[in-house]
N, C-alpha and C positions, 0 to 999 in steps of 0.2 A: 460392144461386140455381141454377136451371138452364143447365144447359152441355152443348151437344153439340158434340163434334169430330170430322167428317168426316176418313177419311183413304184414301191408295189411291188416289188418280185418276193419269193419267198421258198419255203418246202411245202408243197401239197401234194397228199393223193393221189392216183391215178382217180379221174372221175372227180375231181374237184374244180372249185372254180379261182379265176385270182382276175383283181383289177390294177393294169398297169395304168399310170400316170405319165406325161413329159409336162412340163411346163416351159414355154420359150419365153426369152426376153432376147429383145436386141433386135427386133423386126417388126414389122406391122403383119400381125399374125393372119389376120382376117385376109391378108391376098395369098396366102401360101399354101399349097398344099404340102402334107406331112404327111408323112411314112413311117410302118415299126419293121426293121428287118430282126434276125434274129443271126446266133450265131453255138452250133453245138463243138464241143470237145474235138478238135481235128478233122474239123469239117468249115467250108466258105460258108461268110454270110451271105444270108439269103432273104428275099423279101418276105416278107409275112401278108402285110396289107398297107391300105393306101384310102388316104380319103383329100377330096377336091376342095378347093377352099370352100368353095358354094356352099359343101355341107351336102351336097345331093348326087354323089357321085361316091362310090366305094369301089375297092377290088382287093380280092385275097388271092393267097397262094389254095392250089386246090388241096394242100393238106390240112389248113385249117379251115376251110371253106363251109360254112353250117356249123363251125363253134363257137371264133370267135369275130368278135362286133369292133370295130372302129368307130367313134366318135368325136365330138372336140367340143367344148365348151367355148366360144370366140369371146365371151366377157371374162373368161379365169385366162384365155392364152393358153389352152392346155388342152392336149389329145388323149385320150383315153384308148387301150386295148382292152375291150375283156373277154377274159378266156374264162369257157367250159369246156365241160367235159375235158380236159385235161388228161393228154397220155403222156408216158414214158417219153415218149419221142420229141417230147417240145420242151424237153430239156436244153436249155440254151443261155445264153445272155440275150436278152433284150436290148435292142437299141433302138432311140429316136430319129428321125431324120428329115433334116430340109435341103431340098437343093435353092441356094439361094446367092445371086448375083456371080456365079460362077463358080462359087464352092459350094463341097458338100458337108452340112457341119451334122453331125452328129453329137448325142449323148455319151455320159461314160459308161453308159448298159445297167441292165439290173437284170441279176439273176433268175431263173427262175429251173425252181429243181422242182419233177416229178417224181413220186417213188410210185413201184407197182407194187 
């Protein structure tokens, strides 16, 4: 089955930086494109960013847009989010995601707290 594990969340800084992790297993990774949305305190998840399988293709949400980088490694099977600059506002759970054969599977999130 499909598995994704989130990892790398943490407490940082306002102005700091953090590298999130997913690692999938249960797919043939290299045709999929993956997604990190994210999710704050009494608020819907929302997208964050996205990258194409090709590896040549990106898109953010315009509040993280010029911080943080999407990439993937297709030999680990693993996507990477890194955040700078880091504000108060991106305070959330992180989560992985693949749309895949008609479902959407997701991670269990991983934290990730801002202080100012």
């Amino acid at each position: 089955q499909v598995q994704l594990v989130e990892s790398g969340g943490g407490l940082v800084q306002a102005g700091g930086s953090l590298r999130l992790s997913c690692a999938a297993s249960g797919l043939t990774f290299t045709t999929r494109d993956m997604d990190w949305y994210r999710q704050a305190p009494g608020k819907e998840r929302e997208f964050v960013a996205a990258q194409r399988r090709s590896g040549d293709s990106t898109y953010y949400a315009d509040s993280v847009k010029g911080r943080f980088t999407i990439s993937r490694d297709n030999a680990k099977n693993t996507v990477y989010l890194q955040m700078n600059s880091l504000k108060p506002e991106d305070t959330a759970i992180y989560f992985c995601h693949v749309p895949f054969r008609g479902y959407d599977y997701w991670g269990q999130g991983t934290q990730v707290t801002v202080s100012s």
